[in-house]
Residue frames as a rotation matrix with the C-alpha (Angstrom) as fourth column:
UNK 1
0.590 0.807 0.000 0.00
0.807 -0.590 0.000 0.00
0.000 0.000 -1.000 0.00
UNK 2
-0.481 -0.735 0.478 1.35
0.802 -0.589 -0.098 3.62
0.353 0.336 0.873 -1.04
UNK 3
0.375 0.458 -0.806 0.65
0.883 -0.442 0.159 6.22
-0.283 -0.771 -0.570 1.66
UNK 4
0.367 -0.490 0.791 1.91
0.091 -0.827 -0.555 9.94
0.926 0.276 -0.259 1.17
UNK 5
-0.687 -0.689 -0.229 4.16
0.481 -0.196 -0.854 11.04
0.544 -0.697 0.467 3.66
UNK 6
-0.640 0.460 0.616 1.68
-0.635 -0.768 -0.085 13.74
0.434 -0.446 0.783 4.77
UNK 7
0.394 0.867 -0.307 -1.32
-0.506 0.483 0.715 10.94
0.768 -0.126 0.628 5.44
UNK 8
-0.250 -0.838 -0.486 1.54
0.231 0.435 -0.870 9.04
0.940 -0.329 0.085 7.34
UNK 9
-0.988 -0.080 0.134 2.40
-0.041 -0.696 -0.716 12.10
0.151 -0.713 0.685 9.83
UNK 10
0.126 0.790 0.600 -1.81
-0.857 -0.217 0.467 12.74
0.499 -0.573 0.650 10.46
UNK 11
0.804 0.544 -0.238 -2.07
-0.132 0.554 0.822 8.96
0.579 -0.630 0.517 11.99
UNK 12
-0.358 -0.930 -0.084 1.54
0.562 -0.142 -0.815 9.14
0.746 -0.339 0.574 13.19
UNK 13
-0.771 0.074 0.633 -0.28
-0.395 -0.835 -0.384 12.65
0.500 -0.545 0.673 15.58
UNK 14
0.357 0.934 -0.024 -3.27
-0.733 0.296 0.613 10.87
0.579 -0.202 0.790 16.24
UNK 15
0.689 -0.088 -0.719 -1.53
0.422 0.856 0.299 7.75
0.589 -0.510 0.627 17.58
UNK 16
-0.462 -0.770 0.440 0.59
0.096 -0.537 -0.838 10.20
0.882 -0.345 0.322 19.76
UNK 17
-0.103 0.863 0.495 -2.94
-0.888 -0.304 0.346 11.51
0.449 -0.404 0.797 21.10
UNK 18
0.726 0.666 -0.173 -4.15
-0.587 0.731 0.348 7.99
0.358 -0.151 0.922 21.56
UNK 19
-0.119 -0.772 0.625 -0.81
-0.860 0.395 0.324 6.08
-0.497 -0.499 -0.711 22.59
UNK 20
0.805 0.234 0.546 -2.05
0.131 0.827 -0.547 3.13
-0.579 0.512 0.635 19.66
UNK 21
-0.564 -0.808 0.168 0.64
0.163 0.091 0.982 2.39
-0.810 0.582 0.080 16.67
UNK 22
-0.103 0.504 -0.857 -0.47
-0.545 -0.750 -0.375 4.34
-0.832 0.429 0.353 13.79
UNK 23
-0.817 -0.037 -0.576 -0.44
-0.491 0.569 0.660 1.56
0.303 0.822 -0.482 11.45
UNK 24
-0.673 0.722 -0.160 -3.40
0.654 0.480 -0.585 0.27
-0.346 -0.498 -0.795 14.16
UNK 25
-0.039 0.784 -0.620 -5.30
0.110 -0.613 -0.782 3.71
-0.993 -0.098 -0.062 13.43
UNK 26
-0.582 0.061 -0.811 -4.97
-0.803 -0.201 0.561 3.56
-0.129 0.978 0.166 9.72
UNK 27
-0.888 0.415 -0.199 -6.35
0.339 0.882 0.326 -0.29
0.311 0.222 -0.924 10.00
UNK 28
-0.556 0.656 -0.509 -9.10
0.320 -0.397 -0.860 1.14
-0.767 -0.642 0.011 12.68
UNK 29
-0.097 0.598 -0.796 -10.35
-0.595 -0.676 -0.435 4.01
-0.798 0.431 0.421 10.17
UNK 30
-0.787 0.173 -0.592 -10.35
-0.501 0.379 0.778 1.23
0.359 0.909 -0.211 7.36
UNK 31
-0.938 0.326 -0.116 -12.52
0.330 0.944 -0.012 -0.96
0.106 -0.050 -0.993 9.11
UNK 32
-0.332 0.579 -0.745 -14.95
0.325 -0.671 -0.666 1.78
-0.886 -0.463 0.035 9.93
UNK 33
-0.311 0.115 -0.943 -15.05
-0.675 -0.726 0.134 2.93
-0.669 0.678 0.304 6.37
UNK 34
-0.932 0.059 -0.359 -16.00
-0.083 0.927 0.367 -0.75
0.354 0.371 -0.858 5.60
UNK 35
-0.749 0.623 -0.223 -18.51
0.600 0.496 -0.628 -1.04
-0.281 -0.604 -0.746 8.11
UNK 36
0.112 0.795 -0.596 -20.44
0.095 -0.605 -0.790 2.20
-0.989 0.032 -0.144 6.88
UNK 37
0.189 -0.121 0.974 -19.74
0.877 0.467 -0.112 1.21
-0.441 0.876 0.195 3.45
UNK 38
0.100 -0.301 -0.948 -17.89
-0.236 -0.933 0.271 4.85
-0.966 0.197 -0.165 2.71
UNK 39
0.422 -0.106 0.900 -17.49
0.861 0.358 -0.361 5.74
-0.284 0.928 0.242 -0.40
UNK 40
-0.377 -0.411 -0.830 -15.20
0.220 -0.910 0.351 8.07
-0.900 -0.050 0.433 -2.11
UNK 41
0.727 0.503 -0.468 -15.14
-0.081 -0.613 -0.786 10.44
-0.682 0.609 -0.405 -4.76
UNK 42
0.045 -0.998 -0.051 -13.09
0.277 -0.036 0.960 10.14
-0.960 -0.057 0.274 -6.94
UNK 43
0.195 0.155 0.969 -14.30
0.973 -0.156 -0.171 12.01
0.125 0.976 -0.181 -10.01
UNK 44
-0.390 -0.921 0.012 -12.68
0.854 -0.357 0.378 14.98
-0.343 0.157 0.926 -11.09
UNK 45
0.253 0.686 -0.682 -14.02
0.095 -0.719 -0.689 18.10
-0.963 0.110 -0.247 -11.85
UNK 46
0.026 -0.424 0.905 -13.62
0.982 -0.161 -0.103 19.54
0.190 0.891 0.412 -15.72
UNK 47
-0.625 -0.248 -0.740 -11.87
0.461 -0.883 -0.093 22.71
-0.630 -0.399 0.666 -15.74
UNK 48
0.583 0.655 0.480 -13.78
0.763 -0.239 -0.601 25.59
-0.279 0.717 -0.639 -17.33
């Protein structure tokens, strides 16, 4: 899996906050985003 550096560093602060390994809160918020069947966006605006 290919993370940005920046996405990294948020669960990297968060598991500071929380004292969890941030590879635990990245799994966490996946499973959550499973369970409420998120969905993203991923369509693009056209410029005008």
């Amino acid at each position: 899996m290919r993370l940005r550096e920046y996405v990294i560093g948020y669960f990297k602060e968060m598991a500071k906050e929380n004292g969890a390994p941030y590879q635990s809160l990245i799994n966490l918020y996946l499973r959550d985003c499973v369970a409420h069947h998120c969905k993203i966006d991923i369509s693009w605006q056209e410029k005008s």
